[in-house]
MARGUVO-485362 format. One record per residue (C-alpha): residue number from 1; x, y, z. Coordinates in Angstrom, 1 decimal. Layout:
<nodes>
<node NUM; <X; Y; Z>>,
...
</nodes>
This chain:
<nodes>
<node 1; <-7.7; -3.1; -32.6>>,
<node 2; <-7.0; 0.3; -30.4>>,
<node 3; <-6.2; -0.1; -27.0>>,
<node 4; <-8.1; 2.5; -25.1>>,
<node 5; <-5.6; 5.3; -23.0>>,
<node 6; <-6.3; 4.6; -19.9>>,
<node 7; <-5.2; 0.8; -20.5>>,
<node 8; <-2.0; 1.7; -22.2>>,
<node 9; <-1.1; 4.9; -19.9>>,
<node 10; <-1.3; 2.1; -16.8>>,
<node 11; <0.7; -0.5; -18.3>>,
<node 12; <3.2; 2.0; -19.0>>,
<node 13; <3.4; 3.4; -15.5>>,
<node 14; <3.3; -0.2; -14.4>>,
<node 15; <6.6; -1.1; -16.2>>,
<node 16; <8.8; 2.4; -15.6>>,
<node 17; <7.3; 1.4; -11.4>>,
<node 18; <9.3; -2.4; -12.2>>,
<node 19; <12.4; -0.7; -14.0>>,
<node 20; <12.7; 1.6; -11.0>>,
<node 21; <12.2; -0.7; -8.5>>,
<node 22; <14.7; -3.4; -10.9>>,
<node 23; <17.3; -0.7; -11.7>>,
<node 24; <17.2; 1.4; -8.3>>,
<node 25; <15.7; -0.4; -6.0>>,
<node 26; <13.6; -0.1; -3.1>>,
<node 27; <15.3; 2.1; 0.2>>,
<node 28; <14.1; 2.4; 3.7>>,
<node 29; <15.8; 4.3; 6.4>>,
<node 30; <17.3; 1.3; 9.1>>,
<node 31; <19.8; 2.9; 12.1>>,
<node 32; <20.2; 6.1; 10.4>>,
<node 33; <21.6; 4.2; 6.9>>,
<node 34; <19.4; 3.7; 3.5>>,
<node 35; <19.1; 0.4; 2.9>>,
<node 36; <17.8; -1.2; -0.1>>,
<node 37; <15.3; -3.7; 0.3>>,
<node 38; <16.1; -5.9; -3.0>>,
<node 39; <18.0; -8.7; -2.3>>,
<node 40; <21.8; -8.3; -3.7>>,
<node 41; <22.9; -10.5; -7.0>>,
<node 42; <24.8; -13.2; -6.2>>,
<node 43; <27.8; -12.9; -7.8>>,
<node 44; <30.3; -16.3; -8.7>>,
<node 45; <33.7; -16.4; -7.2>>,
<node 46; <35.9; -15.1; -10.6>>,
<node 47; <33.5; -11.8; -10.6>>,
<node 48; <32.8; -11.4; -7.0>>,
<node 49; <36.1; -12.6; -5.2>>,
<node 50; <36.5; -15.1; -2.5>>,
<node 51; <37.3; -15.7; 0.7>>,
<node 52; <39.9; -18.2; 1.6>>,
<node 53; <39.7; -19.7; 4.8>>,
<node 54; <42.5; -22.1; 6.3>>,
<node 55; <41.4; -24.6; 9.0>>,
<node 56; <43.7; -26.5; 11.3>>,
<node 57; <43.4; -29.2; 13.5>>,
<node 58; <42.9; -27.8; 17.1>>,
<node 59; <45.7; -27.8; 19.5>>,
<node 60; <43.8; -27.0; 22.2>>,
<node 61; <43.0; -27.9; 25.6>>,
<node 62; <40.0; -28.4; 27.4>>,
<node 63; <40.0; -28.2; 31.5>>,
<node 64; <37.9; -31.5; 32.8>>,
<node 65; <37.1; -31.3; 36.7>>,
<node 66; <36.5; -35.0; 38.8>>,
<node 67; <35.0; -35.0; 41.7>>,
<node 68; <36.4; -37.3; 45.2>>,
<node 69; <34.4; -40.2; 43.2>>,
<node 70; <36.4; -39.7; 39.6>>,
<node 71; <33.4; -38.9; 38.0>>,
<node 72; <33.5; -35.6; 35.7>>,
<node 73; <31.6; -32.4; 37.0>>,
<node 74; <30.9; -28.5; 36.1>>,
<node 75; <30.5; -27.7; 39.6>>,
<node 76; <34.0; -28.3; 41.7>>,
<node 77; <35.3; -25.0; 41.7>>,
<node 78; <34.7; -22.5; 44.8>>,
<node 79; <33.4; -18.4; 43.4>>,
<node 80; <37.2; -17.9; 43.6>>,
<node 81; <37.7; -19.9; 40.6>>,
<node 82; <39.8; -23.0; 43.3>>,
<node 83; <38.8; -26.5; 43.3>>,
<node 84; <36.9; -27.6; 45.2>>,
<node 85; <38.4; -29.6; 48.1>>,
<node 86; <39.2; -33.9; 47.5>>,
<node 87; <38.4; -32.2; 43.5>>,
<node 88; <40.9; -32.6; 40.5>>,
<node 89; <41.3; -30.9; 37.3>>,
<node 90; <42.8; -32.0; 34.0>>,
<node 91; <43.8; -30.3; 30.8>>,
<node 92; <42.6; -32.7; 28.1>>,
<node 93; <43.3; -31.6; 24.1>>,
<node 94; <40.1; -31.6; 22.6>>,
<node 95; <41.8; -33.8; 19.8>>,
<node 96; <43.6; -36.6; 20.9>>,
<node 97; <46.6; -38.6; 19.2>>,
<node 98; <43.7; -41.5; 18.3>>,
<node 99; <41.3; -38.9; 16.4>>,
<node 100; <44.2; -38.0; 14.0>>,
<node 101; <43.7; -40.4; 11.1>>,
<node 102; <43.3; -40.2; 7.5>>,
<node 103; <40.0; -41.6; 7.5>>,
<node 104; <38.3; -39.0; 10.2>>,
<node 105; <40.1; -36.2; 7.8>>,
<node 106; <38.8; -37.8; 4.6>>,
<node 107; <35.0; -37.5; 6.6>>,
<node 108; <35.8; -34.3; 8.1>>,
<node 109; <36.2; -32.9; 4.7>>,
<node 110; <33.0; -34.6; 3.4>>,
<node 111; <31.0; -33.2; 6.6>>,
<node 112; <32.5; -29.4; 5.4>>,
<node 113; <31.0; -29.8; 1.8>>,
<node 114; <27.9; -31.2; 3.2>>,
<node 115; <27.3; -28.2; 5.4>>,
<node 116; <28.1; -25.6; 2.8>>,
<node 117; <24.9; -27.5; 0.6>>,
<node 118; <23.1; -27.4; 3.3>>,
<node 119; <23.7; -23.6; 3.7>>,
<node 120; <23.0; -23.2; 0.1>>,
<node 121; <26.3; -22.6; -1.3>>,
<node 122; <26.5; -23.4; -4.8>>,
<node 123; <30.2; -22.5; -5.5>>,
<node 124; <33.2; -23.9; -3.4>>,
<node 125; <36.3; -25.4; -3.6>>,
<node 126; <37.2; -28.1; -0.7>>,
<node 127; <41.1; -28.8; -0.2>>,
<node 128; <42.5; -31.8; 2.5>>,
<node 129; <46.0; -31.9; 3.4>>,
<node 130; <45.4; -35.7; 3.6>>,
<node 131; <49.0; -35.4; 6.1>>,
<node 132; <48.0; -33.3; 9.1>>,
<node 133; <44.1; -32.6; 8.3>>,
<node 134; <44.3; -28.6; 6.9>>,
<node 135; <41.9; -27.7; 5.0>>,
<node 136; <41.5; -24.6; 3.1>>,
<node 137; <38.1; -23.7; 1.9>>,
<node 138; <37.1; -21.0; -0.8>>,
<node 139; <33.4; -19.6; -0.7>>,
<node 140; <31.8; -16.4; -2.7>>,
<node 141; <32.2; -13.1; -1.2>>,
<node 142; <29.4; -11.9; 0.1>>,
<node 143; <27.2; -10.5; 3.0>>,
<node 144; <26.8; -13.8; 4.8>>,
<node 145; <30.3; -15.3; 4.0>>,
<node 146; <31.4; -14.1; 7.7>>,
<node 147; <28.6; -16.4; 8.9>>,
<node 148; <29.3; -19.6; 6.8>>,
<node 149; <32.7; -19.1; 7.7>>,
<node 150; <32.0; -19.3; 11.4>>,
<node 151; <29.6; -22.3; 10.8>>,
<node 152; <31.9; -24.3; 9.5>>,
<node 153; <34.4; -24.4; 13.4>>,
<node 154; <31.4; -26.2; 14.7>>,
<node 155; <31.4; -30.1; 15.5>>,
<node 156; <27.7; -30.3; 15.1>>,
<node 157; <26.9; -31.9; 18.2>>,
<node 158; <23.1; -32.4; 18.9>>,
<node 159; <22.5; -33.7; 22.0>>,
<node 160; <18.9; -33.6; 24.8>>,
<node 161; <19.9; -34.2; 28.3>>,
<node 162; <18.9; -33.8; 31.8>>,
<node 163; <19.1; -30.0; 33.3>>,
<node 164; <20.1; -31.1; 36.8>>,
<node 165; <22.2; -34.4; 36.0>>,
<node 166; <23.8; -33.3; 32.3>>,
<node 167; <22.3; -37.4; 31.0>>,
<node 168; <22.6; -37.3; 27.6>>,
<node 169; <19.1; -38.7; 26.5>>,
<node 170; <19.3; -38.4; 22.6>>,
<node 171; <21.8; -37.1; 20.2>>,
<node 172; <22.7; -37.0; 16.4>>,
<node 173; <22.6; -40.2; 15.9>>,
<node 174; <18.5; -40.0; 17.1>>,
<node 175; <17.7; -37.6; 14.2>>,
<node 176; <16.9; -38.9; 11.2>>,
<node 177; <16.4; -34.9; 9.7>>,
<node 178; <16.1; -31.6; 10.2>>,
<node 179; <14.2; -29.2; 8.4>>,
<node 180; <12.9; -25.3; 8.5>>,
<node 181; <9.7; -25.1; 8.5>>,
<node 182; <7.2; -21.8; 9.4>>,
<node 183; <3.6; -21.3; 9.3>>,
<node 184; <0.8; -18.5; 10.0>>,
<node 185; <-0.6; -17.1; 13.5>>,
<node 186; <-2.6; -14.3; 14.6>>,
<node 187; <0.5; -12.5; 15.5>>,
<node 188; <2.6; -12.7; 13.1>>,
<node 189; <4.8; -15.8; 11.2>>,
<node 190; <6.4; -18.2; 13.2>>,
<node 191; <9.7; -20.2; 12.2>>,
<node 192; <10.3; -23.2; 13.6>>,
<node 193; <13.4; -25.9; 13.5>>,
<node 194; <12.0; -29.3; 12.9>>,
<node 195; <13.7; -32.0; 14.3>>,
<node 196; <12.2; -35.4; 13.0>>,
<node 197; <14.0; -39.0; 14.9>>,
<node 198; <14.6; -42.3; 13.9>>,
<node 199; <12.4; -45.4; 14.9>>,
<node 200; <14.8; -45.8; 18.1>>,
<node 201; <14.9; -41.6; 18.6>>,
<node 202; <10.7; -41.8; 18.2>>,
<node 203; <10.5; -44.2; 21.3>>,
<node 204; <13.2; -42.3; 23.3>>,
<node 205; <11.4; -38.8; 22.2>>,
<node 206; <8.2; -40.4; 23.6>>,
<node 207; <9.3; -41.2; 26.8>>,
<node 208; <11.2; -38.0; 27.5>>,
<node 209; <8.2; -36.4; 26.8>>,
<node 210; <6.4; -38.5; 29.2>>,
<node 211; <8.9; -38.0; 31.8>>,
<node 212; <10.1; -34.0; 31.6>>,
<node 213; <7.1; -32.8; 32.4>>,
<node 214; <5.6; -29.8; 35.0>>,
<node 215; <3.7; -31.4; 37.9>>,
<node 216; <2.4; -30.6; 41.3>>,
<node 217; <3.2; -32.4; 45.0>>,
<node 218; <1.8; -33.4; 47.5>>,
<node 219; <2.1; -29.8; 49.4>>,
<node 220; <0.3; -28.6; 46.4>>,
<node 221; <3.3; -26.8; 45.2>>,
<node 222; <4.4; -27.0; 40.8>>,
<node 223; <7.9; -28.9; 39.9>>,
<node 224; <8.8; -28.9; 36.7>>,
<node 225; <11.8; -31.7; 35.6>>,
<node 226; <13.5; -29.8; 32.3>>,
<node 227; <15.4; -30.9; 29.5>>,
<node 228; <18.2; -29.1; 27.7>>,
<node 229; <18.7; -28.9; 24.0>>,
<node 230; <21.9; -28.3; 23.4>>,
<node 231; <24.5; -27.8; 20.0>>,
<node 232; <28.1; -28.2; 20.7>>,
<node 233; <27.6; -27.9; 24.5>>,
<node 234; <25.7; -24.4; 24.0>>,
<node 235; <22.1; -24.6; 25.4>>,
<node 236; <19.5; -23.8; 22.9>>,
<node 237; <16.2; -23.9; 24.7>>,
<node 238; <15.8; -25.6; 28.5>>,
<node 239; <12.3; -26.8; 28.7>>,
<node 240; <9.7; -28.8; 29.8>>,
<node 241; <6.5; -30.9; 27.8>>,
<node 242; <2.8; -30.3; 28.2>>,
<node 243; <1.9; -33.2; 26.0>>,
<node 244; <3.4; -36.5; 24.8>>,
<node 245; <4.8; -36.6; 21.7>>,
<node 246; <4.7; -39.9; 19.6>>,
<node 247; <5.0; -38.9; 16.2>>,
<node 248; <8.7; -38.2; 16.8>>,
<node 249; <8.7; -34.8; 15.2>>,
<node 250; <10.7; -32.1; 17.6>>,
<node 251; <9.1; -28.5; 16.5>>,
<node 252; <11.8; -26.2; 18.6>>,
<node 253; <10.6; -22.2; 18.0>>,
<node 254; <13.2; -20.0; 16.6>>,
<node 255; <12.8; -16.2; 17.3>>,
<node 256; <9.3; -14.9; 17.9>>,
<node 257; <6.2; -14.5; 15.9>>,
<node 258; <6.8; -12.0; 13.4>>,
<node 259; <5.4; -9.6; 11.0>>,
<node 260; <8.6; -8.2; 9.5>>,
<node 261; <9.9; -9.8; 6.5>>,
<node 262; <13.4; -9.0; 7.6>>,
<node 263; <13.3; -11.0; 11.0>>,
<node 264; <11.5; -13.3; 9.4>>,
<node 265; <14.4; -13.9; 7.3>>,
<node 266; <16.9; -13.9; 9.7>>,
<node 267; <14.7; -16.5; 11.8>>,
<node 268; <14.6; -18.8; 8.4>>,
<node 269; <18.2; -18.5; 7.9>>,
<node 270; <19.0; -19.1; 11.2>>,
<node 271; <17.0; -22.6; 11.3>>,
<node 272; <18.6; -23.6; 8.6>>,
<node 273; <22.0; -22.6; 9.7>>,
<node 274; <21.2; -25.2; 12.9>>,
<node 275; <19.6; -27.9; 10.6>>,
<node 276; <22.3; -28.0; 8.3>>,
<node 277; <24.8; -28.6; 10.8>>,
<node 278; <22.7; -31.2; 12.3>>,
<node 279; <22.5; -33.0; 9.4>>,
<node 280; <25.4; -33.3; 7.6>>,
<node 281; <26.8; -35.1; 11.2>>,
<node 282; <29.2; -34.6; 13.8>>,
<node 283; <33.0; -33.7; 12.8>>,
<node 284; <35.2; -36.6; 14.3>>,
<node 285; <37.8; -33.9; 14.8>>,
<node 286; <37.8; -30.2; 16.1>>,
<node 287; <39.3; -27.5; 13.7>>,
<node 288; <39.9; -24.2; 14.4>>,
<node 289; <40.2; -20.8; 11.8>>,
<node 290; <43.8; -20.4; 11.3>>,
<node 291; <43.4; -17.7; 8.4>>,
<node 292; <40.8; -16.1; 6.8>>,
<node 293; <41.4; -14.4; 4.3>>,
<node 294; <39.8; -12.1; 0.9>>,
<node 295; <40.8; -13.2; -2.8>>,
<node 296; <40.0; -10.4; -5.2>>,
<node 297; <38.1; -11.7; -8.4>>,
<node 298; <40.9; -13.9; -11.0>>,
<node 299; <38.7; -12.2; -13.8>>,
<node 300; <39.6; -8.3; -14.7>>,
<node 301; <35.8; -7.2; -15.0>>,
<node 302; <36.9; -4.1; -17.0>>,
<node 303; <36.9; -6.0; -20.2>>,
<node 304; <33.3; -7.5; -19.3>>,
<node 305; <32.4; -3.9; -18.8>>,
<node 306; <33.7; -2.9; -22.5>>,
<node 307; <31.6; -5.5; -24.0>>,
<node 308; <28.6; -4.5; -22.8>>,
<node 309; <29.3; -1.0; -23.3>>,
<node 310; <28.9; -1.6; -26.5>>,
<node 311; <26.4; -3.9; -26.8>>,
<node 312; <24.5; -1.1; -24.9>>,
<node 313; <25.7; 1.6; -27.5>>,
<node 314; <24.2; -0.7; -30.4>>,
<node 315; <20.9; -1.7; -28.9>>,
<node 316; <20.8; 2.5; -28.3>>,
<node 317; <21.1; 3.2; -31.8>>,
<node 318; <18.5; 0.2; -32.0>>,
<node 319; <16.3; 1.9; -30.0>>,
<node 320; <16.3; 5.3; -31.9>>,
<node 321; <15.8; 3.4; -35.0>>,
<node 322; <12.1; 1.3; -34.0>>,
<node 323; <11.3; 5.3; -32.3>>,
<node 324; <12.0; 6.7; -35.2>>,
<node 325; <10.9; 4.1; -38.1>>,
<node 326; <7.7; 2.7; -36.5>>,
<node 327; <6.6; 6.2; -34.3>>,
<node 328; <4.2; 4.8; -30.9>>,
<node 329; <4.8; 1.3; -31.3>>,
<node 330; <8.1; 2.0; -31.5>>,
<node 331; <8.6; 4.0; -28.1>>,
<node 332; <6.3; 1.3; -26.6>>,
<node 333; <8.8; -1.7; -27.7>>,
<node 334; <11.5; 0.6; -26.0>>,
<node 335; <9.8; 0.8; -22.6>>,
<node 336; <9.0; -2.9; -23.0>>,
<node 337; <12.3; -4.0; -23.7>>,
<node 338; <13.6; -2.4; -20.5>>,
<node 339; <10.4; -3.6; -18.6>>,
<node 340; <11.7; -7.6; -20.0>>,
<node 341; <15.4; -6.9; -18.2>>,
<node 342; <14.4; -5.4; -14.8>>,
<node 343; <11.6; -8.4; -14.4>>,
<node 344; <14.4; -10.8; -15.6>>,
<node 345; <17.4; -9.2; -13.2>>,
<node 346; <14.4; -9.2; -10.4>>,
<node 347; <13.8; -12.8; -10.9>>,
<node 348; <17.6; -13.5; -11.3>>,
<node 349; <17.7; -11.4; -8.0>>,
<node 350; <15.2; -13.5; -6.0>>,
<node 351; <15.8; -16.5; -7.4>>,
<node 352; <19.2; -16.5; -6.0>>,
<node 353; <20.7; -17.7; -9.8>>,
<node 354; <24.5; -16.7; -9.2>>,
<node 355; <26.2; -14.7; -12.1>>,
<node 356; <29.3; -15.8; -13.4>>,
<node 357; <31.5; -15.5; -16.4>>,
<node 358; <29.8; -17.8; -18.1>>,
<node 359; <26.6; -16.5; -17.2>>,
<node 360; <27.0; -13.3; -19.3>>,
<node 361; <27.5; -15.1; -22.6>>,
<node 362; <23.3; -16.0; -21.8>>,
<node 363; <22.4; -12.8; -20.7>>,
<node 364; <23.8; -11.4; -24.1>>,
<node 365; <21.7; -14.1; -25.6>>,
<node 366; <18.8; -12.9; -23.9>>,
<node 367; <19.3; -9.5; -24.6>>,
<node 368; <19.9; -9.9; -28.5>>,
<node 369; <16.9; -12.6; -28.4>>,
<node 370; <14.6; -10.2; -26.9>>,
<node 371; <15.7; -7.3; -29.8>>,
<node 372; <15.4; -9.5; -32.5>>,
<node 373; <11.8; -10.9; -31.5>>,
<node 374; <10.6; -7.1; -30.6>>,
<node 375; <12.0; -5.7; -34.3>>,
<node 376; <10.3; -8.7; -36.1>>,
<node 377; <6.8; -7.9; -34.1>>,
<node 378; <7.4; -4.0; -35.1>>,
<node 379; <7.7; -5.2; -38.6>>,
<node 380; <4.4; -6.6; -38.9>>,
<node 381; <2.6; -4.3; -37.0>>,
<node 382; <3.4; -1.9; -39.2>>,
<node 383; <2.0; -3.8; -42.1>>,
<node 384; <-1.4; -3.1; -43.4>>,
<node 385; <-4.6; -5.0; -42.1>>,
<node 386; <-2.1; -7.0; -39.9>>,
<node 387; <-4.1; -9.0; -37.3>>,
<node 388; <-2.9; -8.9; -33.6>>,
<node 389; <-3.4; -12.7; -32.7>>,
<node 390; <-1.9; -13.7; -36.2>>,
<node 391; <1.0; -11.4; -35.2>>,
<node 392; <1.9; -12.8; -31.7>>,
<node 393; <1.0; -16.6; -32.9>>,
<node 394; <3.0; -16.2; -36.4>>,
<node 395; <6.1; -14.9; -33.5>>,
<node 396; <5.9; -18.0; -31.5>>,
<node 397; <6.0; -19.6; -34.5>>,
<node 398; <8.6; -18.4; -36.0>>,
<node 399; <11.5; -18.0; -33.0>>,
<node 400; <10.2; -21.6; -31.5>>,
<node 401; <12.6; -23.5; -33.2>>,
<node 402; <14.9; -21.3; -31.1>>,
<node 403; <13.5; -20.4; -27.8>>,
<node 404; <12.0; -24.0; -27.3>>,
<node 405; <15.5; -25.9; -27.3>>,
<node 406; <17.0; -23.1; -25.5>>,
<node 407; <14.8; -23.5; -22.8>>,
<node 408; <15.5; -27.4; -22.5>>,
<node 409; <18.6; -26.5; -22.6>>,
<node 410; <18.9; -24.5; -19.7>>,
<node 411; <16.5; -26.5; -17.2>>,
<node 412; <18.9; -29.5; -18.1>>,
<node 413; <22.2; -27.2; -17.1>>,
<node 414; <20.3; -25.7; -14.3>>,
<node 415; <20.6; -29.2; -12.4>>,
<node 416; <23.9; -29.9; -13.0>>,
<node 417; <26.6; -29.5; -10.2>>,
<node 418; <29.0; -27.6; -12.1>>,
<node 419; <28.4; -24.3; -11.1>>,
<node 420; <29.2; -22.8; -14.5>>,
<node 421; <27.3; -24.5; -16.7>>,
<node 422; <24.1; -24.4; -14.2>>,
<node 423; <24.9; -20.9; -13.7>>,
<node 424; <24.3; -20.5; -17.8>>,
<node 425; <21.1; -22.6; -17.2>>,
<node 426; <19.4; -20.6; -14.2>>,
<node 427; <19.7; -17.6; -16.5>>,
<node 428; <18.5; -19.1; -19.6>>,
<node 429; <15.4; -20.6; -17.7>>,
<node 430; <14.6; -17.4; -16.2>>,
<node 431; <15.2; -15.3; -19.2>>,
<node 432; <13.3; -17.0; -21.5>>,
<node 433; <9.9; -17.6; -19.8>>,
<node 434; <9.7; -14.5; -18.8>>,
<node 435; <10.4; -13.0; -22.5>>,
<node 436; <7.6; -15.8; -23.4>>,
<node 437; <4.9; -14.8; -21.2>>,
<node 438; <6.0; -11.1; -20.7>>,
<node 439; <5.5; -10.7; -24.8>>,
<node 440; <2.6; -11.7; -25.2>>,
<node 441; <1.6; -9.3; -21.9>>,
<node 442; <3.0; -6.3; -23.4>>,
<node 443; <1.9; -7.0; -27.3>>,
<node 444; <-1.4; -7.5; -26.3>>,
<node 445; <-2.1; -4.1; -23.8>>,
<node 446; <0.4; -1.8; -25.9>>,
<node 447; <0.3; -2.4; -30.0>>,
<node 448; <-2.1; -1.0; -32.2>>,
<node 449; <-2.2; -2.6; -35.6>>,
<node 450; <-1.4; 0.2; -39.0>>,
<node 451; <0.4; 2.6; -36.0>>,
<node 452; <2.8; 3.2; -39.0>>,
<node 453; <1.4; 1.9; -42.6>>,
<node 454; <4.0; 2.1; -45.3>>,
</nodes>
């Protein structure tokens, strides 16, 4: 059956537009700098290099203020910076000789690697000095690491109290989880961090509601009694309720409503920076970043390089070979075969799959899979009164008994915790669907039947 021009000339534009976009990406001009719009690969720690940071158990000291009464205040000092008079001061360490156990290390280390899942961090390495509480983590290096880092010096501490009086009216142990979630406006998308409580933090988020509130007097004039919502002692929003809420879900805005996908990003990632921290709990110690520090990759990537050199130099003389042996068909299974990688690096890209070591060994599967299934198509194409459908079903058929388990395989390593073996899986997944539904796309716009009798 001949494919008409028009069709063929538009699928071929359409897959040089993906390799483009897949091999050089897509630039705008942001502050005077190009920027490319794809997202980066995410490279594992023994290509990309790590950063090792050392944490140590704060020495410091925080100033507590009593008024005449003994009761603990923010306002007793004068604009001077002097107490105020019948007013005392204290230097308290923020970790005192009764916080230093074993036990709150042991759950400050299990806090750290909850917060780095909840961040999305599928590579790390979490070491306790079970003695004096150090901890040294490794991470990937990449654009964000500066902001996990910093993350991690956080105690988590969720607390709603009173604006004028400093109550605490809920805290962490109110939440039962929190959650990104965004949806669509007339302006724009709007991201929001969703605090859902517990039956106890339900009642307590009704009342509040009920109570912190904007009314008017008797002289007609509006008061509003306001809440603060506050992490580590750092006010997040101050507010007031229109309406009760008894469903004890805590919708707080983050950012503004939003057409730009890169705000819009930075609004997600932000929510579920905070909702991380809120859920994997409160640290019962304060650390602090002693070093920080970059660890070059433990894998020399000029060897990696050499080998796929040359596995680039043979599919090369590959290429030349279907060009020159099967004419047309064979200069479309060339663009196609490129047209396969970029959707499968783009995918790789925006699925976040991380690329290690281990992780090449499947992309040269995928790479020698995809040759050998395009130069077997090739060949029977070029046979006489070959039938298209017979073609692509005999292909299935043929490379099933191969590409099937493969594909188990990898959606069973994808779920495992070790990163490289789910690493391997990611890419396998990924790889292989596409090359499944991508071939019979391609075969079906692009080859003509007899192109090349012999």
């Amino acid at each position: 059956m001949k494919k008409s021009k028009l069709g063929k000339g538009l699928t071929v534009l359409a897959i040089i537009a993906i390799c483009l976009i897949s091999f050089v990406g897509i630039y705008v001009k942001k502050q005077g700098e190009m920027v490319n719009l794809l997202p980066q690969y995410r490279l594992g720690m023994n290509l990309g290099g790590a950063r090792v940071a050392k944490f140590k158990i704060s020495d410091k000291t925080e100033e507590i203020i009593y008024d005449a009464s003994g009761k603990v205040t923010t306002e007793g000092k004068n604009e001077d910076g002097s107490l105020k008079e019948g007013y005392t001061k204290e230097d308290k360490p923020v970790n005192s000789q009764e916080v230093k156990t074993e036990d709150n290390y042991k759950m400050a280390k299990k806090i750290m690697q909850n917060r780095l899942k909840n961040m999305g961090i599928s590579e790390y390495q979490v070491k306790l000095n079970h003695n004096n509480g150090e901890m040294v983590i490794e991470v990937p290096e990449d654009s964000n690491t500066d902001e996990i880092i910093s993350n991690l010096i956080y105690l988590g501490k969720f607390e709603i109290k009173d604006s004028d009086t400093n109550e605490v009216l809920m805290n962490n142990k109110d939440v039962k989880q929190a959650s990104c979630v965004y949806g669509s406006t007339s302006t724009g998308t709007v991201v929001y961090l969703n605090i859902e409580f517990n039956k106890d933090g339900t009642k307590k988020l009704e009342n509040i509601t009920k109570t912190y509130i904007s009314s008017t007097n008797e002289e007609g004039k509006t008061q509003t009694k306001n809440i603060s919502i506050e992490l580590d002692g750092e006010s997040m929003i101050k507010t007031y309720f229109n309406e009760t809420i008894s469903n004890g879900i805590l919708p707080l805005t983050i950012g503004s409503a939003s057409t730009s996908s890169e705000e819009i990003t930075s609004y997600i990632r932000q929510a579920n920076q905070v909702a991380g921290l809120i859920d994997a709990g409160v640290m019962p110690v304060q650390y602090e970043l002693e070093q920080n520090n970059y660890m070059s990759p433990s894998i020399d990537t000029t060897i990696i390089k050499i080998i796929m050199g040359v596995i680039g130099i043979i599919l090369v003389i590959g290429f030349v070979n279907w060009i020159v042996r099967y004419k047309v068909n064979g200069v479309f299974s060339t663009i196609s075969y490129f047209g396969f990688v970029a959707i499968t690096l783009l995918a790789i890209r925006y699925a976040n799959v991380v690329i290690s070591l281990e992780a090449i060994v499947a992309v040269i599967f995928l790479l020698i899979a995809s040759y050998i299934i395009f130069t077997y198509t090739l060949k029977q194409f070029a046979k006489k009164d070959a039938n298209q459908f017979d073609i692509i079903k005999e292909t299935y058929k043929r490379y099933a008994s191969i590409l099937a388990p493969t594909l188990i395989m990898g959606v069973v390593f994808t779920f495992m915790n070790w990163l490289p073996i789910s690493s391997i899986g990611m890419n396998l997944f990924w790889g292989i669907t596409i090359l499944v539904i991508y071939y019979y796309m391609v075969v079906r716009l692009l080859f003509d039947v007899q192109e090349v009798k012999k």
